[in-house]
PDB file of N, CA, C, O and CB in Angstrom:
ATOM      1  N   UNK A   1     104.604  79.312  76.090  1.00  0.00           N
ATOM      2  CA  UNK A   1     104.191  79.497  77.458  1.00  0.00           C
ATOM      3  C   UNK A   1     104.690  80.873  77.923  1.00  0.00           C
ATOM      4  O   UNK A   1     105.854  81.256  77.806  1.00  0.00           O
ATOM      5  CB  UNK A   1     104.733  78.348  78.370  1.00  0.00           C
ATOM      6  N   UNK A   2     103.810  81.485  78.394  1.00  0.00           N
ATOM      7  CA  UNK A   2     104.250  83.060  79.294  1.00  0.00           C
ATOM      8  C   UNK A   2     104.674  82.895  80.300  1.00  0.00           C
ATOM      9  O   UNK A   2     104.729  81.805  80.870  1.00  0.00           O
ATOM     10  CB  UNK A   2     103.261  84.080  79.693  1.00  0.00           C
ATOM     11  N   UNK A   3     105.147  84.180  80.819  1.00  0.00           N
ATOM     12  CA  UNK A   3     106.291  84.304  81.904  1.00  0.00           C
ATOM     13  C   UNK A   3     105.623  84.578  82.981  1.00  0.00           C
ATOM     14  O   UNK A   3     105.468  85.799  82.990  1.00  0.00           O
ATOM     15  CB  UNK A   3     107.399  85.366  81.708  1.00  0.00           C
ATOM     16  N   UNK A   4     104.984  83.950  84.197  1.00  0.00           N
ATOM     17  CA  UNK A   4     104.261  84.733  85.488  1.00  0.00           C
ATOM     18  C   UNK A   4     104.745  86.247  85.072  1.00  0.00           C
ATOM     19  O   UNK A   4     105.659  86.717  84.394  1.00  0.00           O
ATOM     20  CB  UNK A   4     104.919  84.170  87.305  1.00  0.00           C
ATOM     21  N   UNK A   5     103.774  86.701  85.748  1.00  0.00           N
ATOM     22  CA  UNK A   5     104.104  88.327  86.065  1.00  0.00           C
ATOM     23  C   UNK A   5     105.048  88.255  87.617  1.00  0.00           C
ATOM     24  O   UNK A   5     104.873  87.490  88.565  1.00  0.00           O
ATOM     25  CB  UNK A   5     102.296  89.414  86.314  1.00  0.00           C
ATOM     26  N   UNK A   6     106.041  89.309  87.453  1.00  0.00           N
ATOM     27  CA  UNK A   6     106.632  89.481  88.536  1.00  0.00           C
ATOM     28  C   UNK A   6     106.216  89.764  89.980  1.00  0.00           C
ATOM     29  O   UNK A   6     105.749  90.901  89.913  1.00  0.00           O
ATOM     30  CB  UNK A   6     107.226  90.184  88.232  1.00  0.00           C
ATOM     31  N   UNK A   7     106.128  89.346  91.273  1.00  0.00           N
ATOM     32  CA  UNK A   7     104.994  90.337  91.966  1.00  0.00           C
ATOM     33  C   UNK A   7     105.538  91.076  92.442  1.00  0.00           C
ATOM     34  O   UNK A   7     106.756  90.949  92.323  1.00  0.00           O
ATOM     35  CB  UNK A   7     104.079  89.966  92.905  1.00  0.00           C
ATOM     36  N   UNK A   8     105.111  92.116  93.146  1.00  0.00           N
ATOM     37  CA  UNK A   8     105.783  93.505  93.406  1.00  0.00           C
ATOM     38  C   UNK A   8     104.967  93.864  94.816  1.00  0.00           C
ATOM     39  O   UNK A   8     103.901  93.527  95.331  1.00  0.00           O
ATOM     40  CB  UNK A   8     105.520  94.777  91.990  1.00  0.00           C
ATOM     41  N   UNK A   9     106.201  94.836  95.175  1.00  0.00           N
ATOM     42  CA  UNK A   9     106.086  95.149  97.005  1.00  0.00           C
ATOM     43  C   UNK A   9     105.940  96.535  96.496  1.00  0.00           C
ATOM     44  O   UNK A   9     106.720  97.057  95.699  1.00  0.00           O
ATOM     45  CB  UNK A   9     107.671  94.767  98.387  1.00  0.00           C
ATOM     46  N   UNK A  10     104.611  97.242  97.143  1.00  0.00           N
ATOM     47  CA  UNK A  10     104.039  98.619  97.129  1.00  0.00           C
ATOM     48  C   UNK A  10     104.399  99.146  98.909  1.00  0.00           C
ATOM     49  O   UNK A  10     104.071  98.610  99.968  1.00  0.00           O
ATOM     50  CB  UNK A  10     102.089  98.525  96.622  1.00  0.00           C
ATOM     51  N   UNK A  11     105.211 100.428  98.624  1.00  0.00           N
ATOM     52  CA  UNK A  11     105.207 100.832  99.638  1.00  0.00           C
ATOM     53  C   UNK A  11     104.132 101.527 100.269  1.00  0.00           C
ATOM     54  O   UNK A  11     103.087 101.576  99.619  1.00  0.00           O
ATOM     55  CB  UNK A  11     106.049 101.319  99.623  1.00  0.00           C
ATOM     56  N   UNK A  12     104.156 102.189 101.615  1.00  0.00           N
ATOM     57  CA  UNK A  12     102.729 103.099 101.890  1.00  0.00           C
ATOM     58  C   UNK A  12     102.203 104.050 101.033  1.00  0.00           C
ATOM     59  O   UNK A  12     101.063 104.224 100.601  1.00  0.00           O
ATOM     60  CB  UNK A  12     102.810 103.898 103.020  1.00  0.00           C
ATOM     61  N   UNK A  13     103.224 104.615 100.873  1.00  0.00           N
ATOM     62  CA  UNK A  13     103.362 105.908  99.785  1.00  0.00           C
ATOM     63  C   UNK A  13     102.644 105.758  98.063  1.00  0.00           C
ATOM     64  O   UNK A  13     102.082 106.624  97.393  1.00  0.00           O
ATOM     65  CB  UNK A  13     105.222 106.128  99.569  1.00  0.00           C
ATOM     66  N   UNK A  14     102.882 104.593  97.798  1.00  0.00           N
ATOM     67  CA  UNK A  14     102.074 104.156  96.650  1.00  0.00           C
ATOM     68  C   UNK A  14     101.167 103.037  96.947  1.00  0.00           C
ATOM     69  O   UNK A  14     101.023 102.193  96.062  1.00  0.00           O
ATOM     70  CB  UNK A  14     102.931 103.767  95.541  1.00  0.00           C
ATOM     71  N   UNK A  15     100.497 102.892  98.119  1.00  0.00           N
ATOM     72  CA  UNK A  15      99.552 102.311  98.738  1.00  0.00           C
ATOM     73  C   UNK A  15      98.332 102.959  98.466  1.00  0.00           C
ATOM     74  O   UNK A  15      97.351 102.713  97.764  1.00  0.00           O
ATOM     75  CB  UNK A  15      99.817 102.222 100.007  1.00  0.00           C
ATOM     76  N   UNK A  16      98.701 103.905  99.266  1.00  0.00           N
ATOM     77  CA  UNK A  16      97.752 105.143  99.602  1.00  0.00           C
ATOM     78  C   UNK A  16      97.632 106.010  98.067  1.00  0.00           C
ATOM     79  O   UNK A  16      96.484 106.380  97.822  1.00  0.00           O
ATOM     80  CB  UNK A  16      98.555 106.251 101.015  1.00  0.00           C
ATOM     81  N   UNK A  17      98.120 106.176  97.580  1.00  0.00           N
ATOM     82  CA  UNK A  17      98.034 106.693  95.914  1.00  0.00           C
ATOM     83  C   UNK A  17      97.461 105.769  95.244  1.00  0.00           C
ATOM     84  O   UNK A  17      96.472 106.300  94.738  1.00  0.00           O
ATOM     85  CB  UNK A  17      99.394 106.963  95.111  1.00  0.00           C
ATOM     86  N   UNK A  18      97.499 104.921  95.010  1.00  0.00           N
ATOM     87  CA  UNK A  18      96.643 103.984  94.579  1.00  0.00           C
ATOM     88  C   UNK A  18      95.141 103.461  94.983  1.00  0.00           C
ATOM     89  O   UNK A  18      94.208 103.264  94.205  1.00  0.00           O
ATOM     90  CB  UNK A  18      97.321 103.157  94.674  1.00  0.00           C
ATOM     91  N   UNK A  19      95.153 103.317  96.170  1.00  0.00           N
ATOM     92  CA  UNK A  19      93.684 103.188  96.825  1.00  0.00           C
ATOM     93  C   UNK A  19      93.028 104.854  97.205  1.00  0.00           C
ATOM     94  O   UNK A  19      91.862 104.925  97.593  1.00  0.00           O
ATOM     95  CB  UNK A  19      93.867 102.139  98.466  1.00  0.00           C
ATOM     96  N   UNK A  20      93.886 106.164  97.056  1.00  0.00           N
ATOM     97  CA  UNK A  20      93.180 107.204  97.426  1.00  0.00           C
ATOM     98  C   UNK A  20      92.492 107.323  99.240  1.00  0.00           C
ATOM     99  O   UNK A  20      91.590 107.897  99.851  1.00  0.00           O
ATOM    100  CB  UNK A  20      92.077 107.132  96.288  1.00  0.00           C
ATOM    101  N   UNK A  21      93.484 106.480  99.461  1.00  0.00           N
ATOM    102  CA  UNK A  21      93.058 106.106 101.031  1.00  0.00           C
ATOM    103  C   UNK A  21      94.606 106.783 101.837  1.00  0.00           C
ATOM    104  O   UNK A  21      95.744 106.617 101.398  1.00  0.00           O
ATOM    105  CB  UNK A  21      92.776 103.910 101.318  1.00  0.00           C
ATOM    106  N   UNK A  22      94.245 107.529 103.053  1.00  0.00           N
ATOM    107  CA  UNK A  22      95.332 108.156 103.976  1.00  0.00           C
ATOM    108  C   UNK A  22      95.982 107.160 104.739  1.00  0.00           C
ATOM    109  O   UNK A  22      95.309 106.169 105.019  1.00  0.00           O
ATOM    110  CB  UNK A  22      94.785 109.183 104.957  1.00  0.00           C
ATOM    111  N   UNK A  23      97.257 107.221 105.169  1.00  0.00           N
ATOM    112  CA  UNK A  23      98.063 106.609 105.871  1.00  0.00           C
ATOM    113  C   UNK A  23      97.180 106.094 107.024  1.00  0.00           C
ATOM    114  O   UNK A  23      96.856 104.926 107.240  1.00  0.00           O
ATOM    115  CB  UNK A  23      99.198 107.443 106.204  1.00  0.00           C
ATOM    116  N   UNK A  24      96.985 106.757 107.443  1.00  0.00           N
ATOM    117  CA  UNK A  24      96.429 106.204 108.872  1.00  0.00           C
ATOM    118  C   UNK A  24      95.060 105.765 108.987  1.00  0.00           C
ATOM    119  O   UNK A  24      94.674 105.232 110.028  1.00  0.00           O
ATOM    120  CB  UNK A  24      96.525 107.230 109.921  1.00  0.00           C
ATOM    121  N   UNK A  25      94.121 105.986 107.778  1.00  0.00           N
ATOM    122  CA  UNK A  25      93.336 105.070 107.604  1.00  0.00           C
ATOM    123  C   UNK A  25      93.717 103.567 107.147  1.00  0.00           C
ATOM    124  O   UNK A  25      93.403 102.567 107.792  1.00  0.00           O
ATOM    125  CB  UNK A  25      92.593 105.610 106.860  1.00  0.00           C
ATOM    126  N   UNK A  26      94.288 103.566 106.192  1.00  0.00           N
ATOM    127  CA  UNK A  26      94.974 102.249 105.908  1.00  0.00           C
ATOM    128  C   UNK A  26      95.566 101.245 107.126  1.00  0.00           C
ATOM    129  O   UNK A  26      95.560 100.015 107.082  1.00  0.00           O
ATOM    130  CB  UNK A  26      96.144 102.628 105.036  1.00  0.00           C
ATOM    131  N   UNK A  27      95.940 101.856 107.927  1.00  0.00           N
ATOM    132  CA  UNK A  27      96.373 101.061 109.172  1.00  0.00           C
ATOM    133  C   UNK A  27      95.294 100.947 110.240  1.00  0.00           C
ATOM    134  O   UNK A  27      95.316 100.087 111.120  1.00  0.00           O
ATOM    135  CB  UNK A  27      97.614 101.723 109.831  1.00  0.00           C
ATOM    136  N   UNK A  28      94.197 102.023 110.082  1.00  0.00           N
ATOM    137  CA  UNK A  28      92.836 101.078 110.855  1.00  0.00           C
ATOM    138  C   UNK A  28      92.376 100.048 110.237  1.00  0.00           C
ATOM    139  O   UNK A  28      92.062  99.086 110.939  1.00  0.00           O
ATOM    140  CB  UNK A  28      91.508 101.795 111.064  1.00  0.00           C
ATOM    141  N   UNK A  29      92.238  99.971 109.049  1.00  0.00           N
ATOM    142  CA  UNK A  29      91.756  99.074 108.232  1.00  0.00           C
ATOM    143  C   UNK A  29      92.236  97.542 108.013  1.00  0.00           C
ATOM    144  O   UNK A  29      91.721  96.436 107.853  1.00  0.00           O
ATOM    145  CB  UNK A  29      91.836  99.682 107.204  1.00  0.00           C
ATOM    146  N   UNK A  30      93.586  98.151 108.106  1.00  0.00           N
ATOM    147  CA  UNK A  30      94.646  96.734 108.498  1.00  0.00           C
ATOM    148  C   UNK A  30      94.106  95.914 109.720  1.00  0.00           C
ATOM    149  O   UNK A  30      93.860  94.708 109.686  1.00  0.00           O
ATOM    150  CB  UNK A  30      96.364  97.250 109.013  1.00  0.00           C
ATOM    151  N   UNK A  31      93.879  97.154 111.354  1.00  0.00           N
ATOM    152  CA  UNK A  31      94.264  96.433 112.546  1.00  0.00           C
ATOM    153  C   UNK A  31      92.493  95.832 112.651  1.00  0.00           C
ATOM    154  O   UNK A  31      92.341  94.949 113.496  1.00  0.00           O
ATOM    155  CB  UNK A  31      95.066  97.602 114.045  1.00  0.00           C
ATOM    156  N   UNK A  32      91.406  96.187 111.987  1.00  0.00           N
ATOM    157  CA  UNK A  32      90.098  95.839 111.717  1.00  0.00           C
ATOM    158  C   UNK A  32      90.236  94.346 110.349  1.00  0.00           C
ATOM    159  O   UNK A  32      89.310  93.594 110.048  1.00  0.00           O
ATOM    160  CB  UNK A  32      89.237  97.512 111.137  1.00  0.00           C
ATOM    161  N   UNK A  33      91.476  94.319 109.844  1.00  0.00           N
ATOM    162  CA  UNK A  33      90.905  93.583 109.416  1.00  0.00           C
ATOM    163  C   UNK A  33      90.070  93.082 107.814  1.00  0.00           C
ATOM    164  O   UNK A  33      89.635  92.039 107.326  1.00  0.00           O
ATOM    165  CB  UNK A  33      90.470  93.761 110.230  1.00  0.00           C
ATOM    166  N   UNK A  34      90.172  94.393 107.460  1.00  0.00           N
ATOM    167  CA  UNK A  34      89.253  95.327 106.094  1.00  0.00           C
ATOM    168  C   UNK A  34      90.515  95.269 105.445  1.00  0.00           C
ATOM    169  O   UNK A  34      90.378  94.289 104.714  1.00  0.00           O
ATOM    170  CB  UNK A  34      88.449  97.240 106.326  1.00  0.00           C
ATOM    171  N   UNK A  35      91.668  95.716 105.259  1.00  0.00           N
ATOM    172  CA  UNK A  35      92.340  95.716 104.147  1.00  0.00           C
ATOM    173  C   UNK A  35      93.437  94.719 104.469  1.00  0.00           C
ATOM    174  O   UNK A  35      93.665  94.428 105.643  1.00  0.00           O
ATOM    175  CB  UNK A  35      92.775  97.093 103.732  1.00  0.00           C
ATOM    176  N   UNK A  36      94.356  94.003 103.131  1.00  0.00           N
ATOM    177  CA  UNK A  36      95.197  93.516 103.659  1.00  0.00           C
ATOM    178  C   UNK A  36      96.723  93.615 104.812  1.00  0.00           C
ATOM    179  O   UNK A  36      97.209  94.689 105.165  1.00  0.00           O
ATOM    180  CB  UNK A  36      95.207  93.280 102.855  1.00  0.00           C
ATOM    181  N   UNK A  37      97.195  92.401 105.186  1.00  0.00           N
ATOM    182  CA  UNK A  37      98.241  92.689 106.041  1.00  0.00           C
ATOM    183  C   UNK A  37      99.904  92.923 105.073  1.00  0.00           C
ATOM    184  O   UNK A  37     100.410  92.370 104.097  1.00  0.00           O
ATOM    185  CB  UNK A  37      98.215  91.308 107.187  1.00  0.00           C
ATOM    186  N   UNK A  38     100.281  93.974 105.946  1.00  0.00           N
ATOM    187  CA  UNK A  38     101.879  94.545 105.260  1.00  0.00           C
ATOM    188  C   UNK A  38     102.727  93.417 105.976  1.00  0.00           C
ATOM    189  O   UNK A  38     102.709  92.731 106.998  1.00  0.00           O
ATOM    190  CB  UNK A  38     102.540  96.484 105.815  1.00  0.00           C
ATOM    191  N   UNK A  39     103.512  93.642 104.790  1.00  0.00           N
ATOM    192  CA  UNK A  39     104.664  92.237 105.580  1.00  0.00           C
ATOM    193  C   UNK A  39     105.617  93.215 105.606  1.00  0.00           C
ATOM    194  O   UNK A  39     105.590  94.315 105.053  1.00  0.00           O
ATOM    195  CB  UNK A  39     105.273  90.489 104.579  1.00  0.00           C
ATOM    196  N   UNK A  40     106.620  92.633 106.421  1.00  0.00           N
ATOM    197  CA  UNK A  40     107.992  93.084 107.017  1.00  0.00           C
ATOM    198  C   UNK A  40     108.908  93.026 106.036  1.00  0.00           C
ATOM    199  O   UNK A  40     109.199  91.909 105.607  1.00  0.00           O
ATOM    200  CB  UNK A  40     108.514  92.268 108.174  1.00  0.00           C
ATOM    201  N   UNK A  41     109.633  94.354 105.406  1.00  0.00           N
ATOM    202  CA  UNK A  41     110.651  93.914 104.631  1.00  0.00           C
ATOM    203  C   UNK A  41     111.840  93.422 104.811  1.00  0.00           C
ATOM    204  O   UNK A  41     112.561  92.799 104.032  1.00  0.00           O
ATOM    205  CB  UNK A  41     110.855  94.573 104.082  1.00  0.00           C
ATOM    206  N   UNK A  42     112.058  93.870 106.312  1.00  0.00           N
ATOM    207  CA  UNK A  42     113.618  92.939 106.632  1.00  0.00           C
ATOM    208  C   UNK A  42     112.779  92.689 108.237  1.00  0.00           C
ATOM    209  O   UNK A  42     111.915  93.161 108.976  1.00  0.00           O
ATOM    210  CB  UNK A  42     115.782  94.160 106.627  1.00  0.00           C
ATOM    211  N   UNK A  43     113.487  91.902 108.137  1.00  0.00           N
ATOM    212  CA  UNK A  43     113.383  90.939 109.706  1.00  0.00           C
ATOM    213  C   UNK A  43     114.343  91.937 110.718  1.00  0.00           C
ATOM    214  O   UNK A  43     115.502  92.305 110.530  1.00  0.00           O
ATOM    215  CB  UNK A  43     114.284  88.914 109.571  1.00  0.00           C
ATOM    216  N   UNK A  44     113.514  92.205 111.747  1.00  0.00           N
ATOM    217  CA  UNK A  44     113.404  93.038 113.350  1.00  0.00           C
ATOM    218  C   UNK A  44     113.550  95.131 112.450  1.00  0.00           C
ATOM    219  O   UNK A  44     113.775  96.222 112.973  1.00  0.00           O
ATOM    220  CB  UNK A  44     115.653  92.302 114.952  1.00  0.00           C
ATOM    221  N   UNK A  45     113.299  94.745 111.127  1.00  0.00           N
ATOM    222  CA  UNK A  45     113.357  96.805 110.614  1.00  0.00           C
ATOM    223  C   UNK A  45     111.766  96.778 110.866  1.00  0.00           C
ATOM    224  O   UNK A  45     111.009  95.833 111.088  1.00  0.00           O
ATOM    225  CB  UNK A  45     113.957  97.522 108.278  1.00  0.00           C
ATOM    226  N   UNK A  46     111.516  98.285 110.739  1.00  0.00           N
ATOM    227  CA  UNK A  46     110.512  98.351 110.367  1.00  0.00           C
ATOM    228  C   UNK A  46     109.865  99.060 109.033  1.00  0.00           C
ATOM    229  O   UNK A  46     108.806  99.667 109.191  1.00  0.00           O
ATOM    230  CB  UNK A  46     110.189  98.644 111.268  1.00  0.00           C
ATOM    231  N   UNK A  47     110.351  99.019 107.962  1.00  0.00           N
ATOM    232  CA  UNK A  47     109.885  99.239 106.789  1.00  0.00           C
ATOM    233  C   UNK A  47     108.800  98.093 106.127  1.00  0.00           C
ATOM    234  O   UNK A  47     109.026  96.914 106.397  1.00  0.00           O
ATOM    235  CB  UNK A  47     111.076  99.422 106.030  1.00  0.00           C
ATOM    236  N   UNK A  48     108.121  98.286 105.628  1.00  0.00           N
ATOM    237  CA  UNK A  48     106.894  97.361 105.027  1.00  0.00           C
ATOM    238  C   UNK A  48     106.310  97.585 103.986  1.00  0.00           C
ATOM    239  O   UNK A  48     106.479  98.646 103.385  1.00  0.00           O
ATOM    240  CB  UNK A  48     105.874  97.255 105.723  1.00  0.00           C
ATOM    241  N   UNK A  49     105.641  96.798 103.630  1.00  0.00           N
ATOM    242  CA  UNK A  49     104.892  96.861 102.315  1.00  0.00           C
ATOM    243  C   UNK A  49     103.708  95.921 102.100  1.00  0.00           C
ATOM    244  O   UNK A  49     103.457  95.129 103.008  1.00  0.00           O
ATOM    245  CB  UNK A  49     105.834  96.593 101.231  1.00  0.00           C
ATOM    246  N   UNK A  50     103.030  95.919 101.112  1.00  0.00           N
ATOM    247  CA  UNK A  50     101.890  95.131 100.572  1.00  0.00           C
ATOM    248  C   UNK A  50     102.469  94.607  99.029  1.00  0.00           C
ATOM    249  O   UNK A  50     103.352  94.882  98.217  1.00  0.00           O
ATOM    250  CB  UNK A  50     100.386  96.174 100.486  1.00  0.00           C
ATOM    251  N   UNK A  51     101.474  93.778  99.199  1.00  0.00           N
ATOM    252  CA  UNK A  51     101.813  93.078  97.795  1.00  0.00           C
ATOM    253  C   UNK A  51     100.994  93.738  97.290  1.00  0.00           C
ATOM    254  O   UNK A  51      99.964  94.045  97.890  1.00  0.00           O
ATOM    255  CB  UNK A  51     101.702  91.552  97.474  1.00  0.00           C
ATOM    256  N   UNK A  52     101.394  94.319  95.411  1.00  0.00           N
ATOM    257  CA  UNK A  52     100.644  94.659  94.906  1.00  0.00           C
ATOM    258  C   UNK A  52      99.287  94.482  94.519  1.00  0.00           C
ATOM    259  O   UNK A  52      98.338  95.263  94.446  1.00  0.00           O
ATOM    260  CB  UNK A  52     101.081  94.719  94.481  1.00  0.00           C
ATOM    261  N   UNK A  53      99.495  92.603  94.162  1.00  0.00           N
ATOM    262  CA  UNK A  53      97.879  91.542  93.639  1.00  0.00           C
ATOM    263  C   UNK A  53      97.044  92.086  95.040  1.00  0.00           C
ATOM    264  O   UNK A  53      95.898  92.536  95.031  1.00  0.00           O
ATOM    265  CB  UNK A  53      98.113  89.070  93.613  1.00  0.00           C
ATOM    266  N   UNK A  54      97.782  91.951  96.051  1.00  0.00           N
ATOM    267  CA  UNK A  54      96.769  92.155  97.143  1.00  0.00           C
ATOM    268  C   UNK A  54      95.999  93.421  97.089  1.00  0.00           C
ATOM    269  O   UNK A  54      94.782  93.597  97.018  1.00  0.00           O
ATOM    270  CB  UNK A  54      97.421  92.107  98.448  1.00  0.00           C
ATOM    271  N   UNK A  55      97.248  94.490  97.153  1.00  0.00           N
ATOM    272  CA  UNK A  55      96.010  95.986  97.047  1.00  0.00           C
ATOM    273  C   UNK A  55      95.069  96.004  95.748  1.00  0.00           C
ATOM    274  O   UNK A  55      94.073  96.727  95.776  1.00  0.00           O
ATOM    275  CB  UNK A  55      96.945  97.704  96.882  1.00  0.00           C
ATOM    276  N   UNK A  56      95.352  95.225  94.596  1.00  0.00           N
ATOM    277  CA  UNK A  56      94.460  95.532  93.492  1.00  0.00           C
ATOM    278  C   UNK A  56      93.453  94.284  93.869  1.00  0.00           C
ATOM    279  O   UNK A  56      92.539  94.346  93.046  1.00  0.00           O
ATOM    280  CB  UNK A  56      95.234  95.537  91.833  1.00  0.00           C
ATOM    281  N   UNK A  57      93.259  93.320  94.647  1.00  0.00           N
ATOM    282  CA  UNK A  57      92.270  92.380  94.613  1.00  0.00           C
ATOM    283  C   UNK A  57      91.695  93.093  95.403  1.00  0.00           C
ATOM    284  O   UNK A  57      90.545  93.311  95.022  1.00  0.00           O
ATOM    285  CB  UNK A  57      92.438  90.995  94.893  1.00  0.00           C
ATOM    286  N   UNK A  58      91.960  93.604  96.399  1.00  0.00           N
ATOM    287  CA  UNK A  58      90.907  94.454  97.252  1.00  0.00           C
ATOM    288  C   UNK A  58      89.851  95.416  96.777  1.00  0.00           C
ATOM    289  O   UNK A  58      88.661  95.522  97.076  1.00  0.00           O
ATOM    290  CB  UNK A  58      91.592  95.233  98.060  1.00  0.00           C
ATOM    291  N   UNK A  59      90.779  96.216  95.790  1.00  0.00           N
ATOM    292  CA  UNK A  59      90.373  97.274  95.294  1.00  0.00           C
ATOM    293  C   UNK A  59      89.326  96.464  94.378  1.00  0.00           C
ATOM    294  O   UNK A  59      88.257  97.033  94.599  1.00  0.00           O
ATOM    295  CB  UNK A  59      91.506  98.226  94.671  1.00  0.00           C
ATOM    296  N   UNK A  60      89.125  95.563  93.583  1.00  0.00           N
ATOM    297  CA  UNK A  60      88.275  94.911  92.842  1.00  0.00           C
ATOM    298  C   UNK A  60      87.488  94.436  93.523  1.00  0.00           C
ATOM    299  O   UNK A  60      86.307  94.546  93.192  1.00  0.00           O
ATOM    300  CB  UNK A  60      88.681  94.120  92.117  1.00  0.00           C
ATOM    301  N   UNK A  61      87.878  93.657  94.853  1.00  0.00           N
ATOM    302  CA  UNK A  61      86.803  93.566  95.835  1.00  0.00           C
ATOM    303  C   UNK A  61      86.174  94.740  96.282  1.00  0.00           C
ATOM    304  O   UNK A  61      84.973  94.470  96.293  1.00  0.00           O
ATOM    305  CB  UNK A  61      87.227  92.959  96.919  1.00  0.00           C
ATOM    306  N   UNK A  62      86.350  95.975  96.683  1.00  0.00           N
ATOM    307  CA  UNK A  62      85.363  97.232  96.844  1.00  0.00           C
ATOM    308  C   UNK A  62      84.567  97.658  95.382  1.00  0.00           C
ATOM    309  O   UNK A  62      83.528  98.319  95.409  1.00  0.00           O
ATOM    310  CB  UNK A  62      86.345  98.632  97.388  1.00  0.00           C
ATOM    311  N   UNK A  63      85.218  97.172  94.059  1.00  0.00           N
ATOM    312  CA  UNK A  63      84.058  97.993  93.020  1.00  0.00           C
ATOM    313  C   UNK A  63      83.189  96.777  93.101  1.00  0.00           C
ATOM    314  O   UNK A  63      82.016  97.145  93.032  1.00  0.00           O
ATOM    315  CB  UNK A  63      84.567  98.535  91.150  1.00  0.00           C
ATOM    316  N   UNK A  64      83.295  95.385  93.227  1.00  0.00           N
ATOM    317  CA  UNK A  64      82.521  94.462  93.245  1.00  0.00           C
ATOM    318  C   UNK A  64      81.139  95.067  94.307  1.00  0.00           C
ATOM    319  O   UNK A  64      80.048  95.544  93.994  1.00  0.00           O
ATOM    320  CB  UNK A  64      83.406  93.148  93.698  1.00  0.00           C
ATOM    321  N   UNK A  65      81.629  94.852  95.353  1.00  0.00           N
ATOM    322  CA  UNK A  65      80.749  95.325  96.342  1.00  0.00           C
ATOM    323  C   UNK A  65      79.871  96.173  96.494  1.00  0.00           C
ATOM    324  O   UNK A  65      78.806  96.039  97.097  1.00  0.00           O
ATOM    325  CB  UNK A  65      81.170  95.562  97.014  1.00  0.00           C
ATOM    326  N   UNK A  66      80.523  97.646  95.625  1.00  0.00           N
ATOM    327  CA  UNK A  66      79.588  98.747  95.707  1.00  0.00           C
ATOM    328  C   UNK A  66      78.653  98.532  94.332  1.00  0.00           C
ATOM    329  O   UNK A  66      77.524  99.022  94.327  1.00  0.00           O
ATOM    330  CB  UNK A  66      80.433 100.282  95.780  1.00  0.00           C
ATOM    331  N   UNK A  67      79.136  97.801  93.183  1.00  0.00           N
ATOM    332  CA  UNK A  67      77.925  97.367  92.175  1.00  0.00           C
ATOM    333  C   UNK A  67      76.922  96.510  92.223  1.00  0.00           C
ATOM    334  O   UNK A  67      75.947  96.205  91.538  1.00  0.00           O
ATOM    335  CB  UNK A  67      78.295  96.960  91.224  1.00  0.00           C
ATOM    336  N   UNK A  68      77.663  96.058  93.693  1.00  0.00           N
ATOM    337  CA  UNK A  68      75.897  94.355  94.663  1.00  0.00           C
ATOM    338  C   UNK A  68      75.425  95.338  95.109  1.00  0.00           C
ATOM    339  O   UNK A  68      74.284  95.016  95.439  1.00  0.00           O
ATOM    340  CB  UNK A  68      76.147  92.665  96.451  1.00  0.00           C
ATOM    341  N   UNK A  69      75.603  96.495  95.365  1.00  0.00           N
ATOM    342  CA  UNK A  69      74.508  97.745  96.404  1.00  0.00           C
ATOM    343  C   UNK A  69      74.083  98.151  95.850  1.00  0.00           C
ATOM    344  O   UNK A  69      72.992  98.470  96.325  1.00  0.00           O
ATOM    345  CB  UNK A  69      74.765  98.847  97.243  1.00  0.00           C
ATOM    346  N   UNK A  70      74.230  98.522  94.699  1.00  0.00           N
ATOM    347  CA  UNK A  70      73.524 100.054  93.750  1.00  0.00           C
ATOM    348  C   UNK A  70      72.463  99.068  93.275  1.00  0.00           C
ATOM    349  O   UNK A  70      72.386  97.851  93.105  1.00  0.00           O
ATOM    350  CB  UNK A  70      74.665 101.066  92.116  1.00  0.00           C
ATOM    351  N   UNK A  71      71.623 100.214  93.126  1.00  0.00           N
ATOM    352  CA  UNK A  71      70.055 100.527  92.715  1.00  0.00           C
ATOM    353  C   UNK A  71      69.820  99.668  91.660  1.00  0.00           C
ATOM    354  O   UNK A  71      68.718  99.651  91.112  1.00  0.00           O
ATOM    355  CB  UNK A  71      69.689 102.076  92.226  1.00  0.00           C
TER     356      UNK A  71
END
């Protein structure tokens, strides 16, 4: 039997490197709704993050999407 994969907290900084998407787009996208929500890394800080599965399911959800459109 295998070991789950570990999951992992992506900061903005490798958010945005990864999706090729700007800070402050990423946070319209959040408050719309379109990308996932950052959780709080400590309770009343404000540092945050995403789960990794999340930014890569998204990201699989956008190549999905743009290959239901094409020609």
């Amino acid at each position: 039997m295998s070991k789950p994969e570990p999951r992992r907290i992506l900061r903005m900084k490798d958010v945005a490197k990864k999706t090729g998407l700007s800070k402050s787009y990423l946070y319209a996208l959040v408050r719309t709704g379109d990308f996932p929500k950052c959780i709080r890394l400590v309770k009343g800080g404000t540092a945050v993050g995403w789960l990794e599965s999340d930014v890569e399911q998204w990201i699989d959800d956008r190549i999905n999407a743009t290959q239901e459109e094409a020609c």
